[in-house]
Backbone as CSV, one residue per row, in Angstrom:
resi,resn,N_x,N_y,N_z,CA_x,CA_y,CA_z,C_x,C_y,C_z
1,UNK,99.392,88.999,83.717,98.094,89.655,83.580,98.244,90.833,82.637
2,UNK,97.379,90.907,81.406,97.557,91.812,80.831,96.479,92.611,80.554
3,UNK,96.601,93.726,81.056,95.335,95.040,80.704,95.639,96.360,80.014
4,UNK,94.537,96.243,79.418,94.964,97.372,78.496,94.089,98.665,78.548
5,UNK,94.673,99.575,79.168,93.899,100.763,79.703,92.884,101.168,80.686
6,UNK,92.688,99.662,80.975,90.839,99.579,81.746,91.063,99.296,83.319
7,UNK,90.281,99.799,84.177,90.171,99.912,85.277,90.570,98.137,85.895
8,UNK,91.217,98.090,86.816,91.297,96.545,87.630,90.923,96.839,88.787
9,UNK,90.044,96.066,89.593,89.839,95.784,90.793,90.330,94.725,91.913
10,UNK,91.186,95.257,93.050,91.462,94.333,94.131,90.635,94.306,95.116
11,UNK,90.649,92.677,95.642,89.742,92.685,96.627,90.933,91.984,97.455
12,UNK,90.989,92.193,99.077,91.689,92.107,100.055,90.095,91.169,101.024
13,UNK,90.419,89.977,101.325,89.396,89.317,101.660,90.139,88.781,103.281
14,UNK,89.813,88.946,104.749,90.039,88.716,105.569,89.076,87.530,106.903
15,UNK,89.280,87.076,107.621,88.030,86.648,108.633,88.918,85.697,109.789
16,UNK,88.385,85.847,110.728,88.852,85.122,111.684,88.272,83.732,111.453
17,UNK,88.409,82.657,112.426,88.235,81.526,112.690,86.303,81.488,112.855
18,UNK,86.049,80.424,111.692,84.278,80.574,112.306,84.028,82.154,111.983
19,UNK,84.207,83.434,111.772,83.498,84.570,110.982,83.539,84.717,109.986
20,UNK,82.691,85.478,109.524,82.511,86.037,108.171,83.893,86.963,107.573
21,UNK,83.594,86.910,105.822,85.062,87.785,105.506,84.413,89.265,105.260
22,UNK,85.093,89.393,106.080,85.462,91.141,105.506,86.204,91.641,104.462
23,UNK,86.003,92.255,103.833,86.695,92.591,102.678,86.602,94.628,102.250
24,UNK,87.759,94.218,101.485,88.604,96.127,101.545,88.987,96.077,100.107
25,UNK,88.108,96.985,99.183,88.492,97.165,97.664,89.105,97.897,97.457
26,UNK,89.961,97.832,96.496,90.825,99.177,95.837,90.792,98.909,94.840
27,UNK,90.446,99.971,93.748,90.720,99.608,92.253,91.898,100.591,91.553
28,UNK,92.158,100.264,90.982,93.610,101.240,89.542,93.020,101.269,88.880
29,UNK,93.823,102.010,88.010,94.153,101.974,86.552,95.558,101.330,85.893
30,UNK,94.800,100.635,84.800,95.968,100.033,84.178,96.908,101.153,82.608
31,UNK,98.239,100.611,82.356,98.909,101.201,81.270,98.183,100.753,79.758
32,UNK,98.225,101.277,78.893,98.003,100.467,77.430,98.854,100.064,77.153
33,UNK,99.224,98.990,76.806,100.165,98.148,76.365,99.940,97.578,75.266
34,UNK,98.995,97.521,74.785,98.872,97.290,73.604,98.123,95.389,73.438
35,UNK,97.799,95.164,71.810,97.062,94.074,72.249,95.409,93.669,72.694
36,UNK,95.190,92.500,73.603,93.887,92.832,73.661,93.710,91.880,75.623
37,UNK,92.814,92.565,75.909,92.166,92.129,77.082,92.441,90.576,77.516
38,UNK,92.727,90.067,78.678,92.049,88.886,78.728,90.307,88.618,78.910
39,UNK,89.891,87.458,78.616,88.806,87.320,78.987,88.708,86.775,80.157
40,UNK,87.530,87.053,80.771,87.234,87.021,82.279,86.161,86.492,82.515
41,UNK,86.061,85.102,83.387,84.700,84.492,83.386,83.564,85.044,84.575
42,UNK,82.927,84.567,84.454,81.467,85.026,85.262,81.767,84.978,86.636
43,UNK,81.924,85.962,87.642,82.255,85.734,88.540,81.798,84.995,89.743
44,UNK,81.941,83.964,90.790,81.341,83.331,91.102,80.450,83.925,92.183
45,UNK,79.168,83.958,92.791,78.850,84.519,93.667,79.505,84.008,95.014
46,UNK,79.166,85.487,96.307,79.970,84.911,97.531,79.151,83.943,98.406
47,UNK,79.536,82.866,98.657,78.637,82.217,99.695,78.585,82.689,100.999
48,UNK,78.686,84.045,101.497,79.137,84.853,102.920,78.902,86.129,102.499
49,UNK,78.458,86.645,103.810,78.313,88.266,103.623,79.954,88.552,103.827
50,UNK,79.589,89.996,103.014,81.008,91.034,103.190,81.224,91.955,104.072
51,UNK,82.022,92.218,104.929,82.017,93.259,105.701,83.077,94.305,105.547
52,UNK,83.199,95.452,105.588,83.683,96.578,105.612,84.878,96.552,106.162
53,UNK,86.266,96.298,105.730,87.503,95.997,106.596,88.163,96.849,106.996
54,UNK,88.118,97.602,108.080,88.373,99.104,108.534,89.886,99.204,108.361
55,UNK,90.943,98.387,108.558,92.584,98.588,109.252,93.167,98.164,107.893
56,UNK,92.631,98.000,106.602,93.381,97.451,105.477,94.201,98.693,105.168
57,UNK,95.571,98.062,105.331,96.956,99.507,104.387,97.534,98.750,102.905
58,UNK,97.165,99.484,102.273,97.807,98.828,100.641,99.116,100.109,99.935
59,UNK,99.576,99.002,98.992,100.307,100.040,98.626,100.816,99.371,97.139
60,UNK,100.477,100.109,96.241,100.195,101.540,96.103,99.045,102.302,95.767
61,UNK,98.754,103.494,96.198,97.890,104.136,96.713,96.588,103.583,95.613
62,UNK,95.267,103.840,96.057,94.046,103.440,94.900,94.373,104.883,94.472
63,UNK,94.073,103.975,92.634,94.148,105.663,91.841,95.321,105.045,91.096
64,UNK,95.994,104.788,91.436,97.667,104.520,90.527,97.590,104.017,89.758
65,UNK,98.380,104.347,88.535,98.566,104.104,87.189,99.687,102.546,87.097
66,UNK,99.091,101.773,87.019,99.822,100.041,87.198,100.103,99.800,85.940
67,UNK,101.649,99.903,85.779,102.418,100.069,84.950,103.874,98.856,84.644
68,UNK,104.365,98.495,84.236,105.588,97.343,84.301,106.335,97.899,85.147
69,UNK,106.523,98.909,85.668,107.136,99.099,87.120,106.361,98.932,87.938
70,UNK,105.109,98.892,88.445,105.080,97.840,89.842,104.274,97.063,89.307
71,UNK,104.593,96.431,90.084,105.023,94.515,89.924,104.779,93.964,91.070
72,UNK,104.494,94.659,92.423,104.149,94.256,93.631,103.130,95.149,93.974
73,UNK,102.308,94.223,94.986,101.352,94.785,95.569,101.510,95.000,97.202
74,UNK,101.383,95.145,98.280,101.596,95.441,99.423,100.201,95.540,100.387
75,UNK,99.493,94.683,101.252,99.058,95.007,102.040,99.306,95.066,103.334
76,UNK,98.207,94.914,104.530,98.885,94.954,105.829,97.584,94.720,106.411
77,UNK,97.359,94.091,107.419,95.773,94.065,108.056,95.656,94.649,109.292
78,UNK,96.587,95.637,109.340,96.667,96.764,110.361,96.509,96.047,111.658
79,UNK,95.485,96.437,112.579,95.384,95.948,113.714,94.045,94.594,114.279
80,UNK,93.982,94.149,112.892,93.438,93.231,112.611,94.128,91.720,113.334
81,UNK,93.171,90.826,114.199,93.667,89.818,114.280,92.697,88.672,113.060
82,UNK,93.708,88.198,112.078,93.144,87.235,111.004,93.888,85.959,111.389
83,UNK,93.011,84.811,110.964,93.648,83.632,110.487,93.566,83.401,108.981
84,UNK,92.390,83.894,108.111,92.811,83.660,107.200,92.824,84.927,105.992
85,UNK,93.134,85.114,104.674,93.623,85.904,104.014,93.219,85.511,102.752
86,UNK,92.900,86.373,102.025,92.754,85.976,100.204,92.670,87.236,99.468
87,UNK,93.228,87.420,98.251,93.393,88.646,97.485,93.105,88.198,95.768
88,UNK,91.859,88.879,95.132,91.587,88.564,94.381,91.188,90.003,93.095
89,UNK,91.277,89.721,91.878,91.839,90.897,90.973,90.392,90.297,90.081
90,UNK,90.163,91.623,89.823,88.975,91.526,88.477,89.266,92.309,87.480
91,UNK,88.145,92.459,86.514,87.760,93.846,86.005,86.608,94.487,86.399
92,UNK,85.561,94.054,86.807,84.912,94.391,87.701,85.021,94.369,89.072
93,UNK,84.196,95.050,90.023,84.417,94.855,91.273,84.060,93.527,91.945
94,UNK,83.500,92.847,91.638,83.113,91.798,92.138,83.851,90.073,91.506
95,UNK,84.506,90.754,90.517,85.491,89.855,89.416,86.540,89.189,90.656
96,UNK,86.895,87.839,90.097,87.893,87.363,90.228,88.436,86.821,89.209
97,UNK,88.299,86.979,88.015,88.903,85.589,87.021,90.629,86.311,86.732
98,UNK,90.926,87.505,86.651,92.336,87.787,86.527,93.089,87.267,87.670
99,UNK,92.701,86.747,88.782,93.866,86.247,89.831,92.799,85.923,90.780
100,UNK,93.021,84.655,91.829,92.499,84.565,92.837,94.060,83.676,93.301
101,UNK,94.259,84.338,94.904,95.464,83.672,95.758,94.673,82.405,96.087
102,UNK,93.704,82.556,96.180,93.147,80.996,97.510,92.916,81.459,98.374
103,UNK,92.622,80.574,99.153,92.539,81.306,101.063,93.991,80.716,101.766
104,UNK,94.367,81.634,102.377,95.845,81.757,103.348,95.726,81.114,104.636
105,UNK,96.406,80.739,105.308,96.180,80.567,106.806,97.517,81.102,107.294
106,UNK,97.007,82.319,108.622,98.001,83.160,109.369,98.602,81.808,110.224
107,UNK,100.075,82.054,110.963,100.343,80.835,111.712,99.216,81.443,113.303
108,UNK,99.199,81.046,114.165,98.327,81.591,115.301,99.601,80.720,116.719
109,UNK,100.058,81.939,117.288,100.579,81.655,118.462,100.156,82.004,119.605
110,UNK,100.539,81.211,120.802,100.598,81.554,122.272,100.824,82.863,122.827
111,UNK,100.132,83.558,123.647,100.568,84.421,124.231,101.626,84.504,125.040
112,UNK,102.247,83.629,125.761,103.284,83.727,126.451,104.186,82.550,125.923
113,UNK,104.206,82.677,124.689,105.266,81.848,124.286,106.865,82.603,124.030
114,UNK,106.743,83.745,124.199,107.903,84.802,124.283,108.307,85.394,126.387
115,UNK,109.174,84.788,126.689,109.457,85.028,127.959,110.055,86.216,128.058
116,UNK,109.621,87.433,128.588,109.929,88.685,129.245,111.158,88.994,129.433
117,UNK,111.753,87.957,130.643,112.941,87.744,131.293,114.302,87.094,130.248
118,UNK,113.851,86.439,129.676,115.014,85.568,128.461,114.794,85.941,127.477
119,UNK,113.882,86.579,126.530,113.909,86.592,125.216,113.498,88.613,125.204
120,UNK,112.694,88.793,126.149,112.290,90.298,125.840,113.008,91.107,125.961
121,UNK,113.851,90.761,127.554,114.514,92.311,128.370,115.994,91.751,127.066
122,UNK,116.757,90.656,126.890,117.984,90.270,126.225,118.147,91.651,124.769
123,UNK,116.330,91.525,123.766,116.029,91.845,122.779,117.362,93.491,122.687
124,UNK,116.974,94.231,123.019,117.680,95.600,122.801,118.272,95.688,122.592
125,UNK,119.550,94.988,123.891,121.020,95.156,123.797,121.185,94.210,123.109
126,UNK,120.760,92.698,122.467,121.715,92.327,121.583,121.337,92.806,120.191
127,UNK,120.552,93.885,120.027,120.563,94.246,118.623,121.609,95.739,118.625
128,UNK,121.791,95.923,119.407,122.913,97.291,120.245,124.099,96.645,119.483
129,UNK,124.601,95.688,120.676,125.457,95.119,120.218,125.983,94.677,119.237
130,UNK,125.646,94.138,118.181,125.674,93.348,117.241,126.067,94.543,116.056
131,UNK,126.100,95.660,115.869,125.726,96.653,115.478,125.143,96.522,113.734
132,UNK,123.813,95.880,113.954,122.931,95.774,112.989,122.173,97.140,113.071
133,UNK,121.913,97.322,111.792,120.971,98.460,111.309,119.029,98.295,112.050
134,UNK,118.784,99.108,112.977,117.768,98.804,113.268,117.101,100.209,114.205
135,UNK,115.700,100.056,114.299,114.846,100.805,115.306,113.884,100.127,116.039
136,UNK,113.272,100.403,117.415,112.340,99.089,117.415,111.549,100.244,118.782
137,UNK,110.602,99.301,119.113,110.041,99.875,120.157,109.518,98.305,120.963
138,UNK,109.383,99.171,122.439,108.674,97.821,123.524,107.575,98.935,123.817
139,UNK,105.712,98.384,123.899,105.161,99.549,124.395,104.390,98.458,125.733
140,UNK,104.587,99.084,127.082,104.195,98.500,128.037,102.314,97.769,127.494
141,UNK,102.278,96.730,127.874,100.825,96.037,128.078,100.253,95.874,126.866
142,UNK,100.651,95.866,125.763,100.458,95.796,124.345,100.066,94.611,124.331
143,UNK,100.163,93.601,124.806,99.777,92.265,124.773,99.496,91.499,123.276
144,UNK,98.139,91.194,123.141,98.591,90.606,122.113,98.291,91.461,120.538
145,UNK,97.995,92.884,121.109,97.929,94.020,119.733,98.956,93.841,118.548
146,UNK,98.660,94.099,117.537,99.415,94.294,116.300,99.783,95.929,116.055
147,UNK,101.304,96.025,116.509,101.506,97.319,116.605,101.477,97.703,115.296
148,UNK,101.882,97.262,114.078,102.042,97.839,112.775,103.334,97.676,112.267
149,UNK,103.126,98.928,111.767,104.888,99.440,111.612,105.307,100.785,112.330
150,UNK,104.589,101.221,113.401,105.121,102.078,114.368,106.722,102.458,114.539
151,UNK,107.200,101.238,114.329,108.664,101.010,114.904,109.703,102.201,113.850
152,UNK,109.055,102.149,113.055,109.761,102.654,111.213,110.433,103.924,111.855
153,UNK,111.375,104.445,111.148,111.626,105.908,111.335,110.802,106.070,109.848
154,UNK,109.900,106.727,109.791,108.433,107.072,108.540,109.296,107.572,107.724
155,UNK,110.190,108.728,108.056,110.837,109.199,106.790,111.780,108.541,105.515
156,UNK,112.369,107.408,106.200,113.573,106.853,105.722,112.844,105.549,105.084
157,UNK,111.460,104.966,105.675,111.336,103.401,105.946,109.648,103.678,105.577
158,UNK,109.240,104.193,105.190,107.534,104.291,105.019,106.658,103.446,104.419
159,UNK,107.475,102.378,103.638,106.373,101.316,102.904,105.455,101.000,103.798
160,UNK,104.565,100.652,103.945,103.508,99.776,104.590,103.043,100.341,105.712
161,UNK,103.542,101.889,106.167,103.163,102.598,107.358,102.257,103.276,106.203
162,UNK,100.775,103.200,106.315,99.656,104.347,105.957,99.874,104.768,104.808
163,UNK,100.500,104.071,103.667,100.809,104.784,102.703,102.115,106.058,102.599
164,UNK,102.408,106.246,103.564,103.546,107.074,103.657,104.734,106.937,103.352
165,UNK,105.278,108.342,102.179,106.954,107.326,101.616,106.663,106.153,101.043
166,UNK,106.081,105.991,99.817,106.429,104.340,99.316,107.232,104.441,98.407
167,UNK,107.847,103.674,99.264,109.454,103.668,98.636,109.993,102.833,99.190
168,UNK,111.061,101.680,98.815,111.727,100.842,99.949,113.385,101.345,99.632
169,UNK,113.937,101.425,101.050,115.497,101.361,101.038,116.432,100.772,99.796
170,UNK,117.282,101.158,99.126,117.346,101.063,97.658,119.145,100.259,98.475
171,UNK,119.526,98.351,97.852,119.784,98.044,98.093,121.614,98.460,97.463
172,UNK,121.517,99.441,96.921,122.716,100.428,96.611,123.186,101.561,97.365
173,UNK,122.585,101.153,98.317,123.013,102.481,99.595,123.157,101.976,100.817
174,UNK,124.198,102.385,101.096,124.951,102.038,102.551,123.753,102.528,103.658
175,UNK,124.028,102.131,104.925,123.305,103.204,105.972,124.160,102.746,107.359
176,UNK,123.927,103.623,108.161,124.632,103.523,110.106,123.564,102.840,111.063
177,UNK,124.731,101.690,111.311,124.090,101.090,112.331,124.270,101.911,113.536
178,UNK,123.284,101.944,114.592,123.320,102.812,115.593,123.181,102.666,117.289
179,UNK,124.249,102.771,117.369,124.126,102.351,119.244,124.123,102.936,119.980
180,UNK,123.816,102.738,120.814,124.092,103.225,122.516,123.776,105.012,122.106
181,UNK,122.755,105.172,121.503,122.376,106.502,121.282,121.320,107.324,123.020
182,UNK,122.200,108.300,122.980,121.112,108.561,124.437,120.214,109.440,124.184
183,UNK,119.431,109.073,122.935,117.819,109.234,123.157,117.115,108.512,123.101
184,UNK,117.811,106.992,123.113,116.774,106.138,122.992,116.604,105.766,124.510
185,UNK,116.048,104.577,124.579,115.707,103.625,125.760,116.502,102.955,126.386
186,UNK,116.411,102.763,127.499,117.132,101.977,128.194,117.479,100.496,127.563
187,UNK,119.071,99.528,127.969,119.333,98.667,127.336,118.887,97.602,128.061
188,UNK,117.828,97.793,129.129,117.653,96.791,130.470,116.580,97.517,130.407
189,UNK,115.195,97.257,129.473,114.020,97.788,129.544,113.188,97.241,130.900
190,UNK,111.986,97.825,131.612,111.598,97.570,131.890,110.225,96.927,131.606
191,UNK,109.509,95.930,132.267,107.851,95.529,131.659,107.126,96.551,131.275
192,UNK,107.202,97.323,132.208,106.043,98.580,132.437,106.355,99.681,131.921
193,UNK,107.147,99.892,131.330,108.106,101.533,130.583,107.621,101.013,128.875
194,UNK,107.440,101.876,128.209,107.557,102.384,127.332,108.834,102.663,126.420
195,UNK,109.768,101.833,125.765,110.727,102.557,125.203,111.139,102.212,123.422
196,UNK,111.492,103.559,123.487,111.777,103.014,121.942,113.802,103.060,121.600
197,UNK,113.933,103.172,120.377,115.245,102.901,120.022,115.059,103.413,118.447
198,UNK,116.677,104.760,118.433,116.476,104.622,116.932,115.605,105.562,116.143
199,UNK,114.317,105.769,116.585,113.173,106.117,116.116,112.848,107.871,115.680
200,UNK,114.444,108.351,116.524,114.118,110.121,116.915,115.088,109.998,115.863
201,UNK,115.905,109.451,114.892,117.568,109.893,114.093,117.051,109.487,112.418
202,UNK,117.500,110.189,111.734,117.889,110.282,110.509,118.855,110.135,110.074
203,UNK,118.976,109.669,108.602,120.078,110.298,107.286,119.606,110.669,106.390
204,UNK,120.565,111.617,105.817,120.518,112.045,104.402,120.158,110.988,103.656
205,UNK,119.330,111.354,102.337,119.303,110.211,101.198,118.598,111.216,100.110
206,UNK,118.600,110.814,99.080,117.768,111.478,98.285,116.602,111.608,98.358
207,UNK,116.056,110.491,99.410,114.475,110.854,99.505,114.646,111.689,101.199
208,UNK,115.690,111.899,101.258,115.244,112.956,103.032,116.520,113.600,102.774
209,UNK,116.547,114.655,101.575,117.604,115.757,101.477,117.431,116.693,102.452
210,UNK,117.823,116.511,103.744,118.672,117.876,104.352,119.610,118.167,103.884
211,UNK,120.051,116.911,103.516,122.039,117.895,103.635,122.228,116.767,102.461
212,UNK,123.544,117.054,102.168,124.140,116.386,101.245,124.040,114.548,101.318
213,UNK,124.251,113.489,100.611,123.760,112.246,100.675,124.857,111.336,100.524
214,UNK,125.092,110.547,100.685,126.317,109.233,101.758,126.644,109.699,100.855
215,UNK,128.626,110.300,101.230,129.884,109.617,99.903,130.000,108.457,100.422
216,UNK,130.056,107.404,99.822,130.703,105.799,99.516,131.938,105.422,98.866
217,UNK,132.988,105.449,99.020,134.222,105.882,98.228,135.261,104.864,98.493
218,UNK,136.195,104.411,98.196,137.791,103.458,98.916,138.081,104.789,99.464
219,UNK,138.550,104.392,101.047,139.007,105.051,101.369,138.543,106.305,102.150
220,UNK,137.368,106.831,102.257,136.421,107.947,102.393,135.051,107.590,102.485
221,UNK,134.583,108.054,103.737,133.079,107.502,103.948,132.352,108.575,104.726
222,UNK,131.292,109.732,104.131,130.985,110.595,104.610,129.366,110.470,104.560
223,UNK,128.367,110.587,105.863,126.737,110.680,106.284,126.367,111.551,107.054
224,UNK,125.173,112.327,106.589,125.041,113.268,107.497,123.914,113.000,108.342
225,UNK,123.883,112.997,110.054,122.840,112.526,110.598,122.455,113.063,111.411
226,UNK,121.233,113.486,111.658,120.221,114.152,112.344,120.029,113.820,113.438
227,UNK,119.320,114.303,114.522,118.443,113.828,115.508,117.325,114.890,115.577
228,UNK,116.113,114.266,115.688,114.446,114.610,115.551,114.107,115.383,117.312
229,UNK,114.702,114.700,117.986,114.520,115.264,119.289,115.323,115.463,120.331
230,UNK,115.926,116.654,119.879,116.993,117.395,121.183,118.082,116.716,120.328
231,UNK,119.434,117.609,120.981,120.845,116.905,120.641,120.768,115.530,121.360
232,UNK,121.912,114.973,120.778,122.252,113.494,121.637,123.681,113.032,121.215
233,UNK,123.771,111.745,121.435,125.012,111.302,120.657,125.127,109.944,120.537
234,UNK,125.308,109.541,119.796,125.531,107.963,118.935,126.530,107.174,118.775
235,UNK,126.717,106.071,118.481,128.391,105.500,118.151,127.555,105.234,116.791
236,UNK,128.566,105.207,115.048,127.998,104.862,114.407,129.163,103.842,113.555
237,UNK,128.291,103.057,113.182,129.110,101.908,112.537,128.130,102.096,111.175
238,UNK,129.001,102.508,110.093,128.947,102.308,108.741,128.414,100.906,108.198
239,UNK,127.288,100.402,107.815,127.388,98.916,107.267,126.648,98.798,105.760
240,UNK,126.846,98.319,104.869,126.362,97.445,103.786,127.281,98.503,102.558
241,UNK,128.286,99.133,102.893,129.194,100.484,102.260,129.658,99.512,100.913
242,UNK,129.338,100.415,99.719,129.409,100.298,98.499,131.035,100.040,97.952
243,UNK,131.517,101.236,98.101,132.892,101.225,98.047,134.242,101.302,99.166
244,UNK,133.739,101.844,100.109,134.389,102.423,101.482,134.696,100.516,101.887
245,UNK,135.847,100.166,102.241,136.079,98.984,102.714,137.114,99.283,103.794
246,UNK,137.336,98.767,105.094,138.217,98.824,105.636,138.679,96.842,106.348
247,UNK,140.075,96.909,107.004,140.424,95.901,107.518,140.763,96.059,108.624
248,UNK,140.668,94.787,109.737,140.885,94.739,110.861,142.178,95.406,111.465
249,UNK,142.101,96.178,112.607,143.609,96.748,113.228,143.614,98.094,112.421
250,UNK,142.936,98.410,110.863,143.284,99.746,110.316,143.087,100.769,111.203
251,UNK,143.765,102.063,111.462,142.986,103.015,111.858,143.096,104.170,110.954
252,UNK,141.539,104.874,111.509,140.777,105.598,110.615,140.679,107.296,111.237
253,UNK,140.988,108.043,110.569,140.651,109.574,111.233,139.390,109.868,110.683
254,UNK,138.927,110.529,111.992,136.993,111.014,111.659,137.008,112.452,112.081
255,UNK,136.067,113.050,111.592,135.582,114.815,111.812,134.285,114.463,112.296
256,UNK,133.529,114.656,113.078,132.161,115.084,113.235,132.316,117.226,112.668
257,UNK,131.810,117.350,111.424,130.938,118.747,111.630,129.319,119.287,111.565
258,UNK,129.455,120.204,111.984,127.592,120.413,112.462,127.493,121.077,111.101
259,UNK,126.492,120.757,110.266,126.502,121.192,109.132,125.326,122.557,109.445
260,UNK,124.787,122.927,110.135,123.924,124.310,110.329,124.797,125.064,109.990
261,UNK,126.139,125.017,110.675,127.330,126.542,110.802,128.332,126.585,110.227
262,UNK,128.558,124.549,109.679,130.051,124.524,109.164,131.086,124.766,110.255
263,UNK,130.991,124.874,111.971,131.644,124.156,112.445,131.989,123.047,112.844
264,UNK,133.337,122.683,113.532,133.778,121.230,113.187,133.550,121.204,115.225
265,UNK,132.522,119.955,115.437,132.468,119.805,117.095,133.648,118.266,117.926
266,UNK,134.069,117.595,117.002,134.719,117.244,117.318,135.562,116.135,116.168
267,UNK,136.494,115.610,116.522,137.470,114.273,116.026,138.371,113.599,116.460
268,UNK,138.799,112.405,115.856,139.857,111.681,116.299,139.751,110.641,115.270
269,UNK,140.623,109.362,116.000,141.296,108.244,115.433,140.058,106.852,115.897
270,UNK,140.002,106.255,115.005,139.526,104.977,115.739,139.848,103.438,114.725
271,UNK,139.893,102.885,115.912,140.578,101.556,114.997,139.385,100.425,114.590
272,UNK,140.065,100.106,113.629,138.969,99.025,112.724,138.690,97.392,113.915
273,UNK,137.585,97.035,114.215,137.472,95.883,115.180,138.128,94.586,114.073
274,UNK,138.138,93.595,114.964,138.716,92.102,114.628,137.732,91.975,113.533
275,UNK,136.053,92.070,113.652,135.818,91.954,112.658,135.326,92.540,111.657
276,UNK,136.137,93.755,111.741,136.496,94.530,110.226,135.168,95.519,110.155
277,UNK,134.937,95.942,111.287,133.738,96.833,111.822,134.521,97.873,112.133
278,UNK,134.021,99.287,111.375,134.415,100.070,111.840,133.438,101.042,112.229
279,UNK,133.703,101.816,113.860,132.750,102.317,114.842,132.699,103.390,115.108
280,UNK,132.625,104.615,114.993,132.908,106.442,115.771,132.136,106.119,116.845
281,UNK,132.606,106.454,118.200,132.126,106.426,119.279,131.091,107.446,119.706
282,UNK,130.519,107.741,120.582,129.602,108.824,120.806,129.724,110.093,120.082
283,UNK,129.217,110.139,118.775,129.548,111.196,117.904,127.910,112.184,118.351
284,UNK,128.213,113.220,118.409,127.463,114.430,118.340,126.452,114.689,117.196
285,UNK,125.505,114.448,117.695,124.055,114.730,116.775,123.349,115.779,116.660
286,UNK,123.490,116.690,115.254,122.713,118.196,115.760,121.454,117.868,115.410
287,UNK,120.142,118.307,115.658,118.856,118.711,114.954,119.166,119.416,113.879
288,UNK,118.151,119.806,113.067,118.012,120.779,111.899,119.071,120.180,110.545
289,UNK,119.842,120.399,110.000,120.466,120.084,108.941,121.754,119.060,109.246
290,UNK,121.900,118.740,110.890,122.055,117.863,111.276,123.606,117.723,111.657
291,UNK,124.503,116.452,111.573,125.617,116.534,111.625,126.607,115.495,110.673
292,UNK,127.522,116.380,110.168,128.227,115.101,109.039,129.513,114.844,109.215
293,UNK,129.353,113.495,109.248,130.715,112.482,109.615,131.616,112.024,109.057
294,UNK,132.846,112.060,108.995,133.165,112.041,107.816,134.522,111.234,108.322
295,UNK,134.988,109.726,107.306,135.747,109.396,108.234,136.815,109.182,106.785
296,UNK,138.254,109.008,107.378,139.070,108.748,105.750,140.152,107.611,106.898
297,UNK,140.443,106.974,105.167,141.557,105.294,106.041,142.003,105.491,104.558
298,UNK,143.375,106.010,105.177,144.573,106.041,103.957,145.534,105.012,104.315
């Protein structure tokens, strides 16, 4: 699609089964690039009224200058239940001839096709376990709501939460998987509780400078990590590390220091797992500028 200086319009077209579509505009601005316009045919009229789509999240923001760097568009139908979907680009508002998707169909599942007992309460601890990079939440009686992206830590992870932070995790940067942290939730949730995981902790990065931002190194692997609410403490397993490699049986000396004071709250030794996972056990989490970990395998 090529535009040259002139306003484009998206239309975000939604409707359940048997209703009418609702629909949510956003228009840009495009770059000059030089060249000339496409032409754009007569747009077809709608055979359906339009309705006002209250929960549409796009990204990036209306107003933005759409440029050969983005290249993606991003919506979300918030707390919308849809079956079907269509997204269509003009130059006018009512235009489609620069792009029409078609109409989509959402898949539509069972409410109790996810068992509580086998698939819900299991959920936590085997993402604990496993020590994958993650945050999540269970919110009692949610049933069949569309939570969003609630789950996000907003600072680190903000695409598609409200416009906030758009930015996605940059696939050149390591981050800590995080367990058995005691501010999160229980690993044996209950139906009726409320819990989240994950959701109160930070890292450094260039887009959330407290403190200094991952060394990635052979040999040397240093993150500094926060907690949002109250002290706590974490086991952290290093994963997707750029340069930092270790092998099974190695062992590794670690510092936890609190970077507020530049004292050092604790350290030791820990050995590399069978499979080449390496873990700091309940390391000490300050608030404010946080705490940095710092581990070396000579």
């Amino acid at each position: 699609m090529l535009i040259i200086g002139e306003p484009v319009y998206v239309r975000f077209w939604q409707r359940t089964q048997g209703g009418s579509w609702a629909t949510f505009d956003v228009e840009y601005t495009t770059e000059n690039l030089g060249g000339s316009n496409p032409t754009e045919p007569d747009p077809q009229p709608d055979t359906e009224p339009q309705l006002q789509a209250g929960s549409v999240v796009s990204w990036p923001p209306e107003g933005t200058l759409l440029s050969e760097e983005v290249k993606t568009l991003y919506f979300s139908l918030g707390s919308s239940i849809t079956d079907e979907w269509r997204v269509t680009f003009g130059t006018d508002a009512n235009g489609r001839g620069l792009y029409d998707s078609g109409i989509s169909t959402f898949f539509l599942w069972e409410l109790n096709v996810i068992d509580w007992a086998t698939q819900g309460v299991p959920l936590a601890r085997a993402l604990n376990d496993s020590k994958v990079g993650f945050s999540a939440r269970f919110v009692a009686g949610a049933g069949h709501s569309w939570l969003g992206f609630t789950a996000a830590v907003h600072p680190l992870f903000g695409l598609g939460n409200e416009g906030l932070f758009a930015w996605r995790y940059s696939k050149s940067m390591s981050f800590p998987a995080i367990q058995n942290a005691s501010g999160s939730g229980s690993l044996n949730p209950g139906r009726s509780v409320d819990d989240s995981y994950n959701m109160n902790i930070e890292w450094a990065t260039p887009q959330t400078p407290f403190a200094a931002p991952i060394v990635d190194q052979p040999g040397r692997y240093e993150i500094s990590i926060r907690s949002t609410a109250g002290e706590q403490t974490a086991s952290i397993t290093p994963r997707r590390t750029q340069g930092f490699a270790v092998i099974a049986g190695e062992q590794c000396n670690w510092t936890a220091t609190d970077n507020n004071n530049g004292g050092r709250i604790s350290s030791g030794v820990t050995t590399v797992s069978s499979d080449s996972l390496l873990t700091v056990r309940n390391v000490p989490l300050r608030t404010g500028s946080g705490t940095l970990l710092s581990i070396n395998c000579s």
